[in-house]
C-alpha positions as CSV (number, residue, x, y, z in Angstrom):
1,X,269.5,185.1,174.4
2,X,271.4,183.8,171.7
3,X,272.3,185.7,168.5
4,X,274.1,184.4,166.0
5,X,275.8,186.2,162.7
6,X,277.5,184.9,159.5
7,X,278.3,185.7,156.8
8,X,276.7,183.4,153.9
9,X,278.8,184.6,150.8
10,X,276.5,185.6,148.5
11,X,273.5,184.0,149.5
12,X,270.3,183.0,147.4
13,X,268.3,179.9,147.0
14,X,270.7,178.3,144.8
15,X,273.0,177.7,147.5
16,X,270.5,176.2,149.8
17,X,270.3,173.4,147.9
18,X,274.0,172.8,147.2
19,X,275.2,169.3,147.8
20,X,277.7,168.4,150.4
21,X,280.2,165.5,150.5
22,X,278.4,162.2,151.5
23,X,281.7,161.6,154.2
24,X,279.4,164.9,155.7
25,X,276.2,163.6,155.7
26,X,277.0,160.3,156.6
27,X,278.8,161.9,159.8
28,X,275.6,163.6,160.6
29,X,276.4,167.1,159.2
30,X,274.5,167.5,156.8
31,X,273.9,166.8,153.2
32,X,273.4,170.4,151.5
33,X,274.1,174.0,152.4
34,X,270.8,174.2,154.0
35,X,270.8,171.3,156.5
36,X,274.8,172.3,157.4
37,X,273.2,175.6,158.3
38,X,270.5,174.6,160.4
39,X,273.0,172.3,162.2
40,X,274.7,174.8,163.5
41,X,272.0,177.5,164.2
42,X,269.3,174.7,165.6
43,X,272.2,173.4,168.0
44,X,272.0,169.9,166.8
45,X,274.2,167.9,168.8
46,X,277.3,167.8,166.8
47,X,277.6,171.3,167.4
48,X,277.0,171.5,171.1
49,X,280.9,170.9,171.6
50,X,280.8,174.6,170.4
51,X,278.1,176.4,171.1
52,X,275.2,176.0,174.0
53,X,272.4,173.3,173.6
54,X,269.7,176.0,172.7
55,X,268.8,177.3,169.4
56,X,269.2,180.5,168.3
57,X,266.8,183.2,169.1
58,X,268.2,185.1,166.1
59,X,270.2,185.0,163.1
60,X,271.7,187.1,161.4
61,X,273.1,186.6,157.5
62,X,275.6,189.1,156.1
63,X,275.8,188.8,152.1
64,X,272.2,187.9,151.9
65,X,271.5,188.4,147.9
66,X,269.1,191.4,146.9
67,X,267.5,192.1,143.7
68,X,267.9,195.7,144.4
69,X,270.5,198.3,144.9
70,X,269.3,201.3,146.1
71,X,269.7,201.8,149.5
72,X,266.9,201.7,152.1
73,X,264.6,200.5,149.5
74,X,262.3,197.0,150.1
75,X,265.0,193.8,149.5
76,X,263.5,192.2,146.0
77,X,264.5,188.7,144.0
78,X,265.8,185.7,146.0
79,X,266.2,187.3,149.3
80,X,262.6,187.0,150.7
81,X,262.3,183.8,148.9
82,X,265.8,182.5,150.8
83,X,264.9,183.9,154.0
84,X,261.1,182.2,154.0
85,X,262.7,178.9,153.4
86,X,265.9,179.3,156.0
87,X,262.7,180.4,158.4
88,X,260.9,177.3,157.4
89,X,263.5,174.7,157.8
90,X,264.2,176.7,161.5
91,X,260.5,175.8,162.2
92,X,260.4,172.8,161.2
93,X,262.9,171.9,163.3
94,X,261.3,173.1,165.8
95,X,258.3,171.2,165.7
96,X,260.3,167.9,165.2
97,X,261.9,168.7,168.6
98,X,258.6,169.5,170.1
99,X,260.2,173.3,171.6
100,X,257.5,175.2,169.5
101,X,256.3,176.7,173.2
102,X,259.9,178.5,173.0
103,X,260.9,178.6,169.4
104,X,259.2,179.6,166.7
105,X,260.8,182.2,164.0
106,X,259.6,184.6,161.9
107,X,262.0,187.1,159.4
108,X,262.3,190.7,159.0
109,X,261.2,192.3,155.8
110,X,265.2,192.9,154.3
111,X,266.0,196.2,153.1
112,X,268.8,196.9,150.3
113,X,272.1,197.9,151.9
114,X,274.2,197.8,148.8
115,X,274.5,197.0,145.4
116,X,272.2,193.9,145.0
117,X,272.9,192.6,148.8
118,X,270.9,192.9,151.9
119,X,270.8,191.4,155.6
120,X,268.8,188.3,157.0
121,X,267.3,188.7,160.0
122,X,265.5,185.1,161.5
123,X,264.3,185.9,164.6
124,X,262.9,184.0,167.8
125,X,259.0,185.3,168.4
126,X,258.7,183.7,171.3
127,X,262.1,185.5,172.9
128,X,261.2,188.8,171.0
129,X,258.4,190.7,169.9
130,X,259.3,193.4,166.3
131,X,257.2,195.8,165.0
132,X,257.7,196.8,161.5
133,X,258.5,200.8,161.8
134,X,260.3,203.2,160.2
135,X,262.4,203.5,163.2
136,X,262.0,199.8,164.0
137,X,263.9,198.7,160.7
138,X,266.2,201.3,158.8
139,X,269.5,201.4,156.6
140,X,271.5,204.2,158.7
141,X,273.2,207.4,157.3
142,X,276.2,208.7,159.0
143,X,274.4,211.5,161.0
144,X,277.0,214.4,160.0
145,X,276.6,214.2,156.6
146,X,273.3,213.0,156.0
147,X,274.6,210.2,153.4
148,X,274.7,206.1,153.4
149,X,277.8,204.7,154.0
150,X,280.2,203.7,150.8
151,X,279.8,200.0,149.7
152,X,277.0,197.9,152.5
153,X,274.9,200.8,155.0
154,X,274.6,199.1,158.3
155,X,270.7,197.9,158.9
156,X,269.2,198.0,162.2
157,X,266.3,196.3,163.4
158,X,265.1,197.0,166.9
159,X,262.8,194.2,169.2
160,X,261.2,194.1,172.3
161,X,262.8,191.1,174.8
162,X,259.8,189.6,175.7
163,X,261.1,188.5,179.6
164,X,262.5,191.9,180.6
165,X,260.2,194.6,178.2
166,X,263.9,195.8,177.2
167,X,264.6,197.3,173.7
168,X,267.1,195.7,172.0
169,X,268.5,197.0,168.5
170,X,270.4,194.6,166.5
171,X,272.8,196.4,163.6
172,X,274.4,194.4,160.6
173,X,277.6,195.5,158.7
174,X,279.8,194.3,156.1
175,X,282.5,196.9,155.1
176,X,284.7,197.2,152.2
177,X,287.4,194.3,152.1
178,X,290.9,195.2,152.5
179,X,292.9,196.0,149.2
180,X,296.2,197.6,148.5
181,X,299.7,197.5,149.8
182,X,301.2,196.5,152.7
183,X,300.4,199.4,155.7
184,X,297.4,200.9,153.9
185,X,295.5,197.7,153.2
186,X,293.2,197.8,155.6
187,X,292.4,201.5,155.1
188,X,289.5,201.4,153.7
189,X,287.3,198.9,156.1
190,X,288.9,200.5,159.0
191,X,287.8,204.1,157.5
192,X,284.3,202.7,157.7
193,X,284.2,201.3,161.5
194,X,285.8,204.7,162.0
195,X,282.1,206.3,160.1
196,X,279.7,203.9,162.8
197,X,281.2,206.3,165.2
198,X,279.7,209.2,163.4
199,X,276.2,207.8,163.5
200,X,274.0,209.0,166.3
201,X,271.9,205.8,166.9
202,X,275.2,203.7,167.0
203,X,276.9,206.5,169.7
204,X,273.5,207.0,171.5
205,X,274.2,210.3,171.9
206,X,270.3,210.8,172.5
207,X,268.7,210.1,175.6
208,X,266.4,208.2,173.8
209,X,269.0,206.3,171.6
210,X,270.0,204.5,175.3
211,X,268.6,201.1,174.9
212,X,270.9,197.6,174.9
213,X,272.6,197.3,170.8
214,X,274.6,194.7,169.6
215,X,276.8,195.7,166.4
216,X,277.9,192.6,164.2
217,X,278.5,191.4,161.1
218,X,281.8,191.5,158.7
219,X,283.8,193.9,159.3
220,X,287.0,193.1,157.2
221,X,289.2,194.0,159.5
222,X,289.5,193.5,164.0
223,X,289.7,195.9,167.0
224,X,294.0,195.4,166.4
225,X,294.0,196.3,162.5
226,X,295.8,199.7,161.6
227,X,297.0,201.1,158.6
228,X,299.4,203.6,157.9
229,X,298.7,207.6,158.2
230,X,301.2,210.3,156.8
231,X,304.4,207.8,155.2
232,X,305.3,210.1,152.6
233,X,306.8,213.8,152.3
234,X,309.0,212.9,155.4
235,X,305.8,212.9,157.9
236,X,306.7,210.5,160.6
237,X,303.8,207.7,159.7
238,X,301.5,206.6,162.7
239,X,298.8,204.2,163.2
240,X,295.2,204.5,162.8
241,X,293.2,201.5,164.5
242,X,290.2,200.7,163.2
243,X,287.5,199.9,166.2
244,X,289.3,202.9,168.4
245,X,286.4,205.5,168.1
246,X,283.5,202.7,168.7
247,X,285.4,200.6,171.4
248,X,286.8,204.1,173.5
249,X,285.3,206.9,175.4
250,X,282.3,207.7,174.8
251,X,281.3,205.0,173.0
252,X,282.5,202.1,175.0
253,X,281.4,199.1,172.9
254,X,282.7,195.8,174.0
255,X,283.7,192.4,172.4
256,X,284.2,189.0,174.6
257,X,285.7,187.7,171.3
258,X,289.8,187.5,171.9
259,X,292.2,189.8,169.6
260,X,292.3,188.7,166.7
261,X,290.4,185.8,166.8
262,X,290.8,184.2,162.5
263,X,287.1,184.0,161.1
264,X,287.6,183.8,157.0
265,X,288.4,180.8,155.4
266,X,291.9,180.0,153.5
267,X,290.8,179.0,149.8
268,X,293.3,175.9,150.6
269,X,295.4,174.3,153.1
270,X,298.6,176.2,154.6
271,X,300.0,173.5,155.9
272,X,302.8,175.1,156.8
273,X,301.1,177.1,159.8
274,X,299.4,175.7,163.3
275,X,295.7,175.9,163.6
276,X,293.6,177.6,163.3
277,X,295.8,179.7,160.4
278,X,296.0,176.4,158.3
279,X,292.7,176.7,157.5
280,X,291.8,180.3,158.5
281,X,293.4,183.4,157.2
282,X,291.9,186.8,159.1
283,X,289.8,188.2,161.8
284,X,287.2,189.8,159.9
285,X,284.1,188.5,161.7
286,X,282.4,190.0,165.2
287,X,279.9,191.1,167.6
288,X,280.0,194.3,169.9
289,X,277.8,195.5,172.5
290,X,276.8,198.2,174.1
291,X,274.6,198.0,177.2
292,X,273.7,199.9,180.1
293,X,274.0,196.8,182.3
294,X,275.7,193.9,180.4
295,X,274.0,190.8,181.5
296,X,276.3,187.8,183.7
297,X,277.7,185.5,181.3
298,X,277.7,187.5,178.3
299,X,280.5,185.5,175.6
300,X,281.2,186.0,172.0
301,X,282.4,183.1,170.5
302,X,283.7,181.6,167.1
303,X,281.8,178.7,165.6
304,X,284.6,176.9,164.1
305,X,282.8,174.1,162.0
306,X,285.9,173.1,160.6
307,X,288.6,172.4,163.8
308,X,285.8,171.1,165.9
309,X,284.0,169.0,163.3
310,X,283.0,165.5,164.8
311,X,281.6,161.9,163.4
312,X,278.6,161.9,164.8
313,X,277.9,158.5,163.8
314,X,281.4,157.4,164.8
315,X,280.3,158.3,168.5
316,X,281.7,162.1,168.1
317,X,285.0,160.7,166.8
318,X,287.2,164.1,165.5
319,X,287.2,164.7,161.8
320,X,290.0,167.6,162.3
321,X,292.5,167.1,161.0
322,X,292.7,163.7,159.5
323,X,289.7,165.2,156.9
324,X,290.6,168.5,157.3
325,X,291.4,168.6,153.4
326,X,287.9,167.8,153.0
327,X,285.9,169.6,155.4
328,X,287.0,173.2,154.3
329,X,286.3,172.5,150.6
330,X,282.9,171.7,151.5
331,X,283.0,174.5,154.2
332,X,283.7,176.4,150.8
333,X,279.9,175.3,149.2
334,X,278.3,177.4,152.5
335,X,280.6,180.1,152.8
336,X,283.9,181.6,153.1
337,X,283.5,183.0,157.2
338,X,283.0,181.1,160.1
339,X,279.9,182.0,161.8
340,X,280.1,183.9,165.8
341,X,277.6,183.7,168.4
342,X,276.7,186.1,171.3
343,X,274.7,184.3,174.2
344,X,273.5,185.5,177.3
């Protein structure tokens, strides 16, 4: 199984079509935001110093745009549009490569999350089976108080894994982005991790909530973020951490991704600091799991497009960092996050 999860910023069919330099194309990268996509989700070879040789078997895009915005109602405008042509370029990959017998994708119906933004989900049908349900595909409610969560509601979309008969539920978030001052900044993303510990289908506190789930998307902050609790009126301030409730007793979700590991993009060069942090800036981006019986193997990885960029028609020559200049502005034109990958 391989899933993989990125953020698109702001993602529509306009984007798709986006022009990349020709120093990227020519190196066999792709030419628009499309084809740079499908690169990296199809495994082309330039990308298999990075990730494994085999395509996806889903993926997931945060920031998908929605011509909606209330919550838990059907995704309208350039979303289903987007994700049909994202499916069709996966599929016609496919079909050049002649894998059909084991790849061939089909997309979930998107539901809104948030104010005009919804999730992608391209999945493999040959790996999974989905059934469109009301349990199958919902926008989740923190459980205590019966209301969507502030800003993006995570979205869940539960399969069948076609070699073992296993439920697997997939769950998408993007939380608030950091603001304020030094100490509180990351208050308010970490405040909503904190609430995905209040929802019962994300704690499986039901016996019939215990099936394999992988949590992922942007979460705009990382397992080691804090912020600052009690400064003022001469409290003694302490520390609250913002994946504590999910990644503790009884919840016990999991990451293989290292602490911190940088996933959003710099706007420009810092020179000044070693790479990664020259070109990435914070460790907003992840996948955790949460499975009776995690399988052998199981890794969570970056897919740093940027550092590990090769000439492909240079024999795999480096492109990082004599064009480093270059490769995150047109990084820029797909996104502003580095995909991750979960494979096992």
């Amino acid at each position: 199984m391989k899933i993989i999860c990125w953020n698109l910023k702001n993602i529509g069919q306009t984007k798709l079509t986006k022009k990349l330099s020709p120093v990227l194309a020519a190196a066999g990268l792709g030419s628009d935001s499309l084809g740079y996509m499908m690169k990296v989700v199809m495994a082309d070879t330039a990308w298999q110093n990075i990730t494994t040789a085999s395509p996806a078997d889903v993926f997931v895009i945060i920031e998908l745009k929605s011509g909606g915005k209330a919550k838990g109602a059907i995704s309208t405008g350039t979303s289903v549009p987007t994700l049909a042509a994202i499916t069709s370029a996966m599929n016609t990959i496919a079909t050049g490569r002649g894998i059909t017998a084991a790849y061939q994708y089909a997309y979930v119906q998107p539901l809104v999350t948030g104010r005009h933004e919804c999730t992608g989900v391209i999945y493999n049908t040959k790996a999974l089976t989905y059934t469109a349900s009301a349990t199958s595909t919902q926008v989740l409610r923190n459980t205590a108080t019966g209301t969507y969560l502030a800003g993006r509601t995570p979205f869940l979309v539960e399969f069948t894994v076609a070699a073992t008969g296993k439920r697997l539920r997939l769950v998408s978030v993007h939380a608030p982005p950091p603001q304020g001052k030094p100490g509180m900044r990351f208050k308010i993303p970490i405040q909503y991790t904190q609430e995905l510990a209040q929802i019962d289908i994300l704690t499986q506190s039901a016996p019939a909530d215990q099936v394999d789930l992988c949590l992922m998307g942007d979460f705009n902050c990382s397992p080691a973020s804090t912020y600052t609790v009690g400064a003022t009126g001469g409290k003694k301030p302490k520390n609250s951490a913002g994946f504590s409730d999910l990644m503790s007793s009884p919840n016990s979700y999991a990451t293989q991704l290292a602490t911190p590991t940088l996933t959003s993009c710099r706007r420009t060069l810092a020179n000044t600091n070693p790479a990664p942090a020259n070109y990435l800036s914070e460790a907003y981006d992840n996948i955790l799991y949460k499975m009776a019986s995690p399988p052998i193997g199981l890794q969570t990885k970056q897919l740093d497009t940027i550092g590990n960029a090769r000439d492909m028609a240079s024999g795999g020559a480096a492109l990082y960092p004599a064009k480093a200049r270059m490769l995150l502005s047109n990084f820029w034109t797909v996104s502003d996050h580095i995909g991750v990958v979960l494979t096992y």
